[in-house]
C-alpha positions as CSV (number, residue, x, y, z in Angstrom):
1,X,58.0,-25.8,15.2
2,X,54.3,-25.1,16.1
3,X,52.7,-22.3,17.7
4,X,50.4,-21.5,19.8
5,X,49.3,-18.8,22.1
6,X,46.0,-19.8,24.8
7,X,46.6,-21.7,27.9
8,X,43.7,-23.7,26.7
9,X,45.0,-25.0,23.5
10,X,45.7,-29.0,23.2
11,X,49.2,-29.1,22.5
12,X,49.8,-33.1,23.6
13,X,47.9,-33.7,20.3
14,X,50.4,-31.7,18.5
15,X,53.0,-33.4,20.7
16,X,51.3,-37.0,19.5
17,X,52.5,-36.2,15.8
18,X,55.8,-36.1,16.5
19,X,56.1,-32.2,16.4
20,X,57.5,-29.5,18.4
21,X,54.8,-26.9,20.0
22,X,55.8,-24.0,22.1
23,X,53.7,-21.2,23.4
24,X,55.0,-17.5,21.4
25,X,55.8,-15.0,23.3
26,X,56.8,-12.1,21.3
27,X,59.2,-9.0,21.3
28,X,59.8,-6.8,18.4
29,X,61.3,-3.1,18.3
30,X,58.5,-2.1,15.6
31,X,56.0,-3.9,13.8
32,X,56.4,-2.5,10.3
33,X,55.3,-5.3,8.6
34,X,52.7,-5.9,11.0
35,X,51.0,-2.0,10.5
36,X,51.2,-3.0,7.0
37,X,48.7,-6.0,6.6
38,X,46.7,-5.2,9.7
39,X,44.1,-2.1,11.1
40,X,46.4,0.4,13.1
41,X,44.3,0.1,16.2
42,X,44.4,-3.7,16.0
43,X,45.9,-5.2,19.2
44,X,49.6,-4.4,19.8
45,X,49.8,-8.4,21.3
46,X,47.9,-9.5,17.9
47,X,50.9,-7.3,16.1
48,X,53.4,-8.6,17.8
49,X,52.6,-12.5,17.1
50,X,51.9,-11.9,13.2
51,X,55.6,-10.4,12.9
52,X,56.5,-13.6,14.9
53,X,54.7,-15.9,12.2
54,X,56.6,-14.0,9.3
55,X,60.1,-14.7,11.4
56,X,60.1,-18.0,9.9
57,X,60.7,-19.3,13.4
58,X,57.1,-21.1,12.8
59,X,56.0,-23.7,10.2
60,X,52.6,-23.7,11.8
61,X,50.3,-21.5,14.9
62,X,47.1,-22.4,16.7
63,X,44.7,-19.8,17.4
64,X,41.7,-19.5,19.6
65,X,38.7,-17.9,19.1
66,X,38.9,-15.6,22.2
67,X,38.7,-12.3,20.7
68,X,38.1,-10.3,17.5
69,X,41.7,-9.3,17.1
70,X,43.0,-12.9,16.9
71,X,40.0,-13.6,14.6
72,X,41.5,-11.0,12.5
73,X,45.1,-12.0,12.6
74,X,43.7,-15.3,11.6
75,X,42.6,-14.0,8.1
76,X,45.3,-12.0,7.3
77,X,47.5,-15.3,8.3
78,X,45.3,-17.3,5.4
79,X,45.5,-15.1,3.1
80,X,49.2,-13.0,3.7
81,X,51.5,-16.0,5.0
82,X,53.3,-19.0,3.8
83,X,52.7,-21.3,6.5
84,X,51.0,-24.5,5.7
85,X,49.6,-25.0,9.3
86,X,47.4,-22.6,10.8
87,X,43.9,-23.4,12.4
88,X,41.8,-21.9,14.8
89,X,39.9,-23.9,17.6
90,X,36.3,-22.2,18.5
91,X,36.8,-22.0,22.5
92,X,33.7,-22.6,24.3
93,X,32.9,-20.0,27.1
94,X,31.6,-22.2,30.1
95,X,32.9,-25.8,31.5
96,X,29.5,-27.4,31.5
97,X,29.0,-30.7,29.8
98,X,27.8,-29.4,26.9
99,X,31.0,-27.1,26.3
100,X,33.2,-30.2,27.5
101,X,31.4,-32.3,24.6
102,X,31.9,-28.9,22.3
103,X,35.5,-28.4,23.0
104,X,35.9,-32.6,22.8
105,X,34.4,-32.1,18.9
106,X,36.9,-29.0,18.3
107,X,40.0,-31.4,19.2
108,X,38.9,-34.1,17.0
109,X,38.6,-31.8,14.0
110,X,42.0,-30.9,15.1
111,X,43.5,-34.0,14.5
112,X,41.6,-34.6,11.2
113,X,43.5,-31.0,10.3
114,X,46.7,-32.3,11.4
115,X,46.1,-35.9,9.9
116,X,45.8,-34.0,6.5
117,X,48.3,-31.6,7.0
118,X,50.7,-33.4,8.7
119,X,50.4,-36.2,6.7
120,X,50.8,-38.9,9.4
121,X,48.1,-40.9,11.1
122,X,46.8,-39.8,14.6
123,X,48.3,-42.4,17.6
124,X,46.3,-42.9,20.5
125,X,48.9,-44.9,22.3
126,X,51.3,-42.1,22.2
127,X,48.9,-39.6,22.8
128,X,47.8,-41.2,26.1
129,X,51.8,-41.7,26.9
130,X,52.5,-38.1,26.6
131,X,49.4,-37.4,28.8
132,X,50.5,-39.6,31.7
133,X,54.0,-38.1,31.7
134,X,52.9,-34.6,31.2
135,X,53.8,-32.5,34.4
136,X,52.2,-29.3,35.6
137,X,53.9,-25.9,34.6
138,X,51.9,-24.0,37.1
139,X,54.6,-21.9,38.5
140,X,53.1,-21.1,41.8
141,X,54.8,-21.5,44.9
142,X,54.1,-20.2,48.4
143,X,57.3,-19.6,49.8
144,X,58.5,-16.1,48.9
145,X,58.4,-12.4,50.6
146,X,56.2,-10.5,48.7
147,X,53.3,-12.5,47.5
148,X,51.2,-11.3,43.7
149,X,48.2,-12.0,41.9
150,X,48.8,-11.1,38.6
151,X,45.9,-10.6,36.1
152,X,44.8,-9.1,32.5
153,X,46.7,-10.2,29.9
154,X,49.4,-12.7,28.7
155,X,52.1,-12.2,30.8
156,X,55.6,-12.4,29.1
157,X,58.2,-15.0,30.4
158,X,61.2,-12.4,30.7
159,X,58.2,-9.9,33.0
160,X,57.6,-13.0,35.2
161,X,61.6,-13.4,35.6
162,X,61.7,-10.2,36.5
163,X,59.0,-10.0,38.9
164,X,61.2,-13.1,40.3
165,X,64.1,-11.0,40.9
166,X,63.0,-8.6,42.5
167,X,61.6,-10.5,45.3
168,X,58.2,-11.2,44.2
169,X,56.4,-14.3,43.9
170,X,53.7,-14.9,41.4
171,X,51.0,-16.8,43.6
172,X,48.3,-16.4,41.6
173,X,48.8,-16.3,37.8
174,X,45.2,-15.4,36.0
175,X,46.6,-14.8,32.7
176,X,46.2,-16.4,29.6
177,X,50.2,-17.8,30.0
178,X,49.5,-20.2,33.6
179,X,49.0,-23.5,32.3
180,X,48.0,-26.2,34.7
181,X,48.4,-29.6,33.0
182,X,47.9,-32.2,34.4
183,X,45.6,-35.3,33.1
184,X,44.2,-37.5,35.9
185,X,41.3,-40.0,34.2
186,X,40.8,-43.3,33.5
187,X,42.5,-43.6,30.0
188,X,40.9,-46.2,28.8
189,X,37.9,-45.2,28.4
190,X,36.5,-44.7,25.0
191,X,35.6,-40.9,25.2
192,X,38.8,-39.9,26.2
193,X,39.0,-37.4,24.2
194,X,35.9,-35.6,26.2
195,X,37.8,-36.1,29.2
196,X,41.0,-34.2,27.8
197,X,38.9,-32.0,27.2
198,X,37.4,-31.3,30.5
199,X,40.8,-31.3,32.0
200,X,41.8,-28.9,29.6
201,X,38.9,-26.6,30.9
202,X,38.5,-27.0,33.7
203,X,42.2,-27.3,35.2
204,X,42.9,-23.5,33.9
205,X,41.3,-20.8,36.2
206,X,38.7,-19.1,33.9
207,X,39.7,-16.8,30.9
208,X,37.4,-13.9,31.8
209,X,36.0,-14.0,28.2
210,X,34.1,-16.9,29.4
211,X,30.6,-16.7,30.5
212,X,31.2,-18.6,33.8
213,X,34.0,-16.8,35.5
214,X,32.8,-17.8,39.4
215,X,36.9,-19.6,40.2
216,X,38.2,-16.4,39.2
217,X,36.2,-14.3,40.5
218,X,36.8,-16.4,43.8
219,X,40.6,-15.4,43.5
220,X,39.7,-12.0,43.1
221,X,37.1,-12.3,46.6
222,X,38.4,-14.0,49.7
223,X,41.9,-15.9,47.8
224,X,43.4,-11.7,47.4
225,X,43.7,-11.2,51.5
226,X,46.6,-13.9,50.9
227,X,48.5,-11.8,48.7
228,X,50.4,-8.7,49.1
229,X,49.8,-6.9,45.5
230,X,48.0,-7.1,42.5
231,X,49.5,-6.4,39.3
232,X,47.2,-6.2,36.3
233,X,49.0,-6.0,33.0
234,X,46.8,-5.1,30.0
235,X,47.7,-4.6,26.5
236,X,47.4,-1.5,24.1
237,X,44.4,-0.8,22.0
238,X,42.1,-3.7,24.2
239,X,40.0,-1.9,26.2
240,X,38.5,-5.4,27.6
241,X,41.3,-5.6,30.0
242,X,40.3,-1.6,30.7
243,X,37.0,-2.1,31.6
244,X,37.9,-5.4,33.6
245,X,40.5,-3.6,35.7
246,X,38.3,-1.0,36.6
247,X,35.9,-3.5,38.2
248,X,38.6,-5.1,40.1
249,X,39.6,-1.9,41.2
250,X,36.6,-1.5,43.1
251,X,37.1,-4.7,44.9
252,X,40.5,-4.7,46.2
253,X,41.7,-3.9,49.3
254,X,45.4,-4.7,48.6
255,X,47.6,-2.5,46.3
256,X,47.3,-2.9,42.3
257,X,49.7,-2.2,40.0
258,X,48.4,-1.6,36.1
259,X,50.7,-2.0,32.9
260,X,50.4,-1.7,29.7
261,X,52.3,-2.8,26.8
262,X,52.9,-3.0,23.7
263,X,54.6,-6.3,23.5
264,X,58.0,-3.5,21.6
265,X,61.4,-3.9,23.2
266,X,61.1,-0.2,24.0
267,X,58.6,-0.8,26.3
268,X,60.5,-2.9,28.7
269,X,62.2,-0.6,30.2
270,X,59.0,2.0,31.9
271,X,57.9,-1.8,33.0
272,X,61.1,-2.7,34.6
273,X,61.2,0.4,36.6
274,X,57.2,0.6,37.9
275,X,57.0,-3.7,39.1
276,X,60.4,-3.0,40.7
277,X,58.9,0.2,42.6
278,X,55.8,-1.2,43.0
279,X,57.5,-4.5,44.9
280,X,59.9,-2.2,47.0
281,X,57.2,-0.3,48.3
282,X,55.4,-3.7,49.3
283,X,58.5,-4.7,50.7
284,X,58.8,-0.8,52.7
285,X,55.6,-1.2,54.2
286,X,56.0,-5.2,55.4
287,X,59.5,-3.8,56.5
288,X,61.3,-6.3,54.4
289,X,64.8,-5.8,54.3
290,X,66.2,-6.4,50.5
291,X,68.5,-8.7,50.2
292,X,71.8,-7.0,49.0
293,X,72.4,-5.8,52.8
294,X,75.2,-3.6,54.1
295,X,78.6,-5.5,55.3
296,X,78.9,-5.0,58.8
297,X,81.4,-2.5,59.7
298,X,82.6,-0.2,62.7
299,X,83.2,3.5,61.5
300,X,85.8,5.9,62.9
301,X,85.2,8.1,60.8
302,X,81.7,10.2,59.5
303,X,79.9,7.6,57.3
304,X,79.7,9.0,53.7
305,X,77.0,8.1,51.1
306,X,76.3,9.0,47.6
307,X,73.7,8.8,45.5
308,X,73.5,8.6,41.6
309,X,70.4,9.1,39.3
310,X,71.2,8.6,36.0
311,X,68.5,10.4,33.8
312,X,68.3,10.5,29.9
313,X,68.8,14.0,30.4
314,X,71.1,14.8,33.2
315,X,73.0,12.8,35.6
316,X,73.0,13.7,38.8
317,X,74.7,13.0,42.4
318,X,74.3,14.0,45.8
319,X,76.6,13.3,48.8
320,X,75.9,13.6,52.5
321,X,77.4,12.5,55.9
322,X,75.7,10.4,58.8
323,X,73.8,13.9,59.8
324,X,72.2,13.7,56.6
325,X,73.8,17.2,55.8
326,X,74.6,17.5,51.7
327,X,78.6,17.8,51.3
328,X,77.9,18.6,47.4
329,X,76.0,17.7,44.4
330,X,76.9,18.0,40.9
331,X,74.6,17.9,37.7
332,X,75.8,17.2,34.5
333,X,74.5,15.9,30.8
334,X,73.6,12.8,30.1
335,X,75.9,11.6,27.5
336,X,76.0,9.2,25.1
337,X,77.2,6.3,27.4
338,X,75.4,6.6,31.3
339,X,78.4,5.4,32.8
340,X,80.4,7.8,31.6
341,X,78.2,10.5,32.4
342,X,77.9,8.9,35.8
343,X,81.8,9.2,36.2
344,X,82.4,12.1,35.2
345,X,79.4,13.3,38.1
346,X,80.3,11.2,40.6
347,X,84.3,12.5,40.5
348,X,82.5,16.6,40.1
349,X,80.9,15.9,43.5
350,X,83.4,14.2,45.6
351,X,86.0,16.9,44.0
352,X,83.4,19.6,45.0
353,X,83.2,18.1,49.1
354,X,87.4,17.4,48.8
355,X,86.9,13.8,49.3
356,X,88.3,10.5,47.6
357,X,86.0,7.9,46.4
358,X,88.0,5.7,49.2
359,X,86.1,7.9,51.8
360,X,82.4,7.1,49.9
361,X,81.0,4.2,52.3
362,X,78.0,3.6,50.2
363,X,76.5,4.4,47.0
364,X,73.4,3.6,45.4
365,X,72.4,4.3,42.0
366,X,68.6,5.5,40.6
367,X,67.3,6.6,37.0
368,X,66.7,4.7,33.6
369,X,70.8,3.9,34.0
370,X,70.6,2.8,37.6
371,X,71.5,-1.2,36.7
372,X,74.5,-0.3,34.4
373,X,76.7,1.9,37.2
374,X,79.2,-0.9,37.9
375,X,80.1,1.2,40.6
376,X,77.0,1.1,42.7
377,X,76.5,-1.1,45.7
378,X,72.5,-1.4,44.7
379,X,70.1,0.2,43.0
380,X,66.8,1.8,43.3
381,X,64.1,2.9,41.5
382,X,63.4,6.4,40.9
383,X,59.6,6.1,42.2
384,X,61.5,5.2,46.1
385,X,64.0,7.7,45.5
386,X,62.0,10.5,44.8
387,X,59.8,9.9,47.5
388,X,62.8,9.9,49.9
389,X,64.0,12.7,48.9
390,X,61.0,14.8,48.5
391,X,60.0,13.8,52.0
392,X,63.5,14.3,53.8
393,X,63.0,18.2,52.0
394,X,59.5,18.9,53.2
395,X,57.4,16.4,55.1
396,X,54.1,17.8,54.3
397,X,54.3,16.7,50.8
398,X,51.8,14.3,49.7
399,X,52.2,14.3,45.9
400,X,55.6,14.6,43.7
401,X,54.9,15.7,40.1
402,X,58.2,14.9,38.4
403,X,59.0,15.7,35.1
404,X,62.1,14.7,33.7
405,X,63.5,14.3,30.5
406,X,62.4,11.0,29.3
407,X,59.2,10.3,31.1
408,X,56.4,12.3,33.6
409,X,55.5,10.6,37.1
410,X,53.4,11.5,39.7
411,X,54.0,10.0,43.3
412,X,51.5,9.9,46.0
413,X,52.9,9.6,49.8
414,X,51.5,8.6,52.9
415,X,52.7,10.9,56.1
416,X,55.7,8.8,56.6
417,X,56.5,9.2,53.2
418,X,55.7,6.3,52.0
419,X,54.8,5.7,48.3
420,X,50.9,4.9,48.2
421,X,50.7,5.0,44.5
422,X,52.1,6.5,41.3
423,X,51.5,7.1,37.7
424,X,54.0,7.5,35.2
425,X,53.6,8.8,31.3
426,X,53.1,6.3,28.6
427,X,56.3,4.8,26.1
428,X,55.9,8.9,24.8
429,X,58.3,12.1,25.2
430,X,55.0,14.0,25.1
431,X,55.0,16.8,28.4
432,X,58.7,15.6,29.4
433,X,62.3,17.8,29.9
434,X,62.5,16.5,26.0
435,X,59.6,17.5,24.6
436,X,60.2,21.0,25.8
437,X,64.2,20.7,24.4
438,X,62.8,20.0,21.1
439,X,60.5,23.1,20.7
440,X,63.3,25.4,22.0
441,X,64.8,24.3,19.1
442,X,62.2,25.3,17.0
443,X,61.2,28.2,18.5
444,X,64.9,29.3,18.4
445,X,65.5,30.0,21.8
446,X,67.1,28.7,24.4
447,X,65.9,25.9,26.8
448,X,66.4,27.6,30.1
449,X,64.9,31.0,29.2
450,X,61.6,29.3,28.0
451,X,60.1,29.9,31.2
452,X,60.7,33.7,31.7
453,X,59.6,33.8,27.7
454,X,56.8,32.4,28.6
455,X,55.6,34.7,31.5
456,X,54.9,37.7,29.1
457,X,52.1,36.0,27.2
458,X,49.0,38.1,26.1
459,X,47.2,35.5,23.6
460,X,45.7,32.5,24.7
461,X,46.7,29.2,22.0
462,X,46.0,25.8,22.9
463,X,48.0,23.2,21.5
464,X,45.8,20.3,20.5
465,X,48.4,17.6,19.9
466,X,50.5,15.7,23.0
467,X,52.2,14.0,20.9
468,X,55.8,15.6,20.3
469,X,56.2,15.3,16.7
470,X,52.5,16.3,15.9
471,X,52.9,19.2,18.4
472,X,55.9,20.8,16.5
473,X,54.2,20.6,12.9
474,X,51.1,22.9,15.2
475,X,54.5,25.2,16.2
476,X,55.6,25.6,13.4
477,X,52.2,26.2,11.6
478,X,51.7,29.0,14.5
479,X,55.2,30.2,13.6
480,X,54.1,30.7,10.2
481,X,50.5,32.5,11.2
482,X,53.0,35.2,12.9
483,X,52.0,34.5,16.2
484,X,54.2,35.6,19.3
485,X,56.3,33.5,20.4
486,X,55.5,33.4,24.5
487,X,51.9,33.3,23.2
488,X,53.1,29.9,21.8
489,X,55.3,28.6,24.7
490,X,52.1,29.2,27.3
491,X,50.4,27.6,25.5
492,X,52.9,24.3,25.0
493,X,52.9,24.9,29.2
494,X,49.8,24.4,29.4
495,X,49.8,21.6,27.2
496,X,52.3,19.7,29.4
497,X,50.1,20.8,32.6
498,X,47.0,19.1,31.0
499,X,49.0,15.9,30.9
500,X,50.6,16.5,34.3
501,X,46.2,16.6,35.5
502,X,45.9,13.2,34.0
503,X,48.2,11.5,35.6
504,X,47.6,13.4,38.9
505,X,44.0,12.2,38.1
506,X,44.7,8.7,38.0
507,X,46.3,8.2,41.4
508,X,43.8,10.7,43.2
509,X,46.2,13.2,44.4
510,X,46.7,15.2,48.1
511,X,47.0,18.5,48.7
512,X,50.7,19.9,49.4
513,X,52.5,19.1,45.8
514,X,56.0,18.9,45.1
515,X,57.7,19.5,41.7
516,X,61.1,17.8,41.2
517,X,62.6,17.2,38.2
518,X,64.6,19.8,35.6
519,X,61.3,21.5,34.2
520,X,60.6,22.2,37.8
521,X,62.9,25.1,37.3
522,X,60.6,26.4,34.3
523,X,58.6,28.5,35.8
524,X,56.0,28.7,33.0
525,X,55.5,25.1,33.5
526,X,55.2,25.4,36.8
527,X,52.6,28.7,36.4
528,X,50.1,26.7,34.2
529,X,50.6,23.7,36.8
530,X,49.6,25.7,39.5
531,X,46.7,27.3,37.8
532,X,44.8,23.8,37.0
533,X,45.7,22.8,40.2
534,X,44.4,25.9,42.0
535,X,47.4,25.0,44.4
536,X,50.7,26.3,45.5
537,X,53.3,23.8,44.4
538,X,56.3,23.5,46.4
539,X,59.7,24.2,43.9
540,X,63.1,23.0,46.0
541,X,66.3,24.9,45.9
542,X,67.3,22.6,43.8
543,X,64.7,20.3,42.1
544,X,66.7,18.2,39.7
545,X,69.1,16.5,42.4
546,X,65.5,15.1,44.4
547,X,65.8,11.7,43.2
548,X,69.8,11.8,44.0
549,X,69.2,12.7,47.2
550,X,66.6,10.5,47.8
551,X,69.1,7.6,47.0
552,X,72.0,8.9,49.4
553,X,69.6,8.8,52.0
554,X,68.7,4.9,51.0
555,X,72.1,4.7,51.1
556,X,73.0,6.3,54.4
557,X,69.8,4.0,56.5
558,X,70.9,1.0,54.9
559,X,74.0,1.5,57.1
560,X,72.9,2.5,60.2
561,X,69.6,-0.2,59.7
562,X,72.7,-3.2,59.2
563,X,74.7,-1.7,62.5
564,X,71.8,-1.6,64.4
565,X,71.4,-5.4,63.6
């Protein structure tokens, strides 16, 4: 098996010699051996794909020239990895004749390569074959709810599926991972080869390395009014996707969506959960119903619905009747199995209102754990549910800032309550519910008395380091200097509320804030929040059970929405 990784890469050659060719699309949980051979900062995609080449899944990859980091995971590949077939093709960057007759050279000294290393004879009959019965693998289609145009970099097979599933169709695919083959010339012409070529080129909207990028930058102009969403995905450590979605930024009139990755199975999840917000609140504002609707049903009794959000911290549920009054809640530690955990809350709250889970009409389920409740009629992303909740509480709220225990997320709303946009924390425990558990432990004190503990401070101390692990060595170094110890805890406060300004920063924040979440009942946290803010921030009775809330309610309209139907 060959393979390669550009859309523009002429893989019917390959095909011609009798061998196998398939575009790589990588996944790893680290990339050990990767950080051993390569730069740290080197791209995480560039990573990702040497670790794929030392699998042994390969024999052989093509590479093209279209940015340093593949040009460096090209040397390492000569000079660190078994493979016998690796080659690079130099990518022109316009679709003039010149570069047509440049890129027609680069295939023939691709053959010559594969001629020598391949040890078989190039066969232009079955090259031509495979050309008339190649099909195109563009996978646009017109026919779906929620329309995209999805930019920046590679896009993963398994993120497209799941764009799919959630309702959304990828109209426009800009990436380096939409191939449009197709091969319509006369071939039997003697410079066919040229003509490949110039299909190859010029059927693929425009990498936006290239010098010429007017077709894409036609998508980008009139061609966006005929989608509902853009979702830019750019990779970690390549600030050339940066820089290129802050230009489309500008532009765009629709709602974007940015992602990053870095191509680690631990970043799937924070991905899962922002397309999947990001289509439902498409879907909100065309007023889209989603698909897993309410049976039909004639109550004769109060209508009952609960609502789960399974955190990494807690798990928490709220249940209310048809007048949207809260029967009980229940808040209890995440565990090492979420359903478990959700269980053993669920049975807490309808013990708590002296009801059966017979009498529960509806349920639907939010968190990281929201797709593993078996229990759940549907479920919902944390981003919606938040934003219900926080706006059923108090309906001048523009902005959430939630900080739970796994990640940090701010939310901005419309007046309706409608999510505008939202930011969440990188793949990184840094200014989260765990971050602030770990350096109880270290300062020896107990995780709920942090705040107060904090709120007797004299000294200031900044804490340089977000990052969790980095931040406790600067701890425990201040331990050591005999520094006090609510000195130190302001100062980790305000280390979280310097992250909590970034991400408010990002998605241009309203006035009237809301804190949900479990630190939202740390009132250091909140203190040093407040004071960067120079703003009052709205604490609810009960912060953590927001997002719970927030899905009851989802739970309770989807009833009365399918009766009034």
């Amino acid at each position: 098996m060959i393979g390669y990784i550009c859309k523009y890469t002429p893989i019917e050659i390959i095909k011609s010699f009798d061998k196998d060719i398939e575009r790589i699309d990588p996944s790893f949980s680290n990339f050990e051996l990767a950080d051993s051979l390569s730069h740290p900062n080197l791209c995480s995609y560039s990573k990702a794909v040497l670790e794929e080449c030392f699998s042994g899944k390969y024999e052989g990859i093509i590479l093209t020239s279209c940015c340093d980091s593949i040009r460096r995971l090209y040397d390492i590949l000569l000079k660190k990895s078994d493979m016998k077939f690796i080659y690079m093709i130099d990518l022109p960057r316009k679709k003039n004749s010149s570069s047509i007759s440049l890129y027609g050279n680069e295939i023939k000294k691709l053959i010559s390569y594969c001629e020598q290393h391949l040890n078989k004879q190039f066969d232009r009959e079955k090259f031509l074959s495979i050309l008339k019965n190649t099909d195109d693998t563009s996978n646009t289609t017109d026919n779906s709810q929620i329309n995209l145009l999805v930019a920046g970099a590679r896009l993963k097979d398994s993120t497209a599926s799941l764009i799919n599933s959630y309702g959304g169709n990828i109209k426009y695919n800009l990436t380096c991972t939409n191939e449009h083959r197709s091969f319509d010339f006369d071939f039997k012409a003697n410079n066919y080869l040229n003509s490949y070529a110039k299909k190859l080129l010029q059927n693929q909207y425009s990498c936006m390395r290239m010098a010429d990028i007017s077709d894409r930058a036609e998508i980008f102009g009139k061609e966006s009014k005929k989608v509902d969403g853009v979702l830019y995905h750019t990779v970690k450590f390549c600030d050339f996707y940066s820089y290129d979605y802050a230009s489309i930024n500008k532009k765009l009139n629709v709602p974007i969506l940015k992602i990053e990755t870095d191509y680690s199975k631990q970043s799937e999840g924070q991905i899962k959960t922002r397309i999947e917000a990001f289509i439902e609140s498409i879907k909100k504002s065309k007023h889209i119903d989603d698909e897993n609707s309410v049976d039909s049903q004639v109550h004769d009794k109060k209508t009952i619905t609960a609502g789960i959000d399974s955190g990494s911290l807690s798990t928490n549920v709220v249940i209310i009747d048809d007048e949207y009054k809260i029967l009980s809640y229940s808040i209890i530690k995440t565990g090492a199995k979420s359903i478990e955990s959700a269980k053993k809350a669920f049975k807490e709250a309808i013990d708590s209102a002296n009801l059966s889970e017979n009498d529960i009409d509806y349920i639907v389920s939010t968190g990281y754990g929201r797709a593993f409740i078996p229990f759940s009629n549907k479920h919902i992303t944390e981003i919606t549910c938040h934003a219900k909740g926080a706006h059923f509480l108090n309906k001048n709220v523009h902005t959430i800032i939630d900080i739970g225990g796994q990640d940090s997320k701010v939310i901005k709303l419309d007046e309706n309550g409608n999510v505008i946009d939202f930011a969440m924390n990188d793949k990184c425990a840094a200014g989260t519910g765990r971050f602030l558990e770990m350096m109880a432990k270290t300062l020896e004190i107990p995780l709920e008395s942090m705040g107060n503990e904090s709120m007797k401070w004299k000294e200031e101390i900044t804490i340089t380091s977000m990052c969790t692990v980095f931040a406790e060595s600067e701890v425990v170094s201040l331990i050591a200097q005999n520094k006090e110890r609510a000195d130190i805890i302001m100062g980790l406060n305000n280390s979280i509320a310097s992250r909590t300004m970034s991400l408010l920063n990002r998605i241009e924040s309203h006035e009237d804030y809301m804190m949900s979440g479990g630190v939202a009942k740390n009132v250091g946290v909140v203190y040093a929040i407040e004071k960067k803010l120079g703003k009052k921030i709205f604490i609810p009775d009960e912060p953590q059970i927001v997002g719970a809330l927030g899905a009851a309610i989802i739970a309770l309209e989807s009833i009365k929405n399918e009766e009034a139907d």
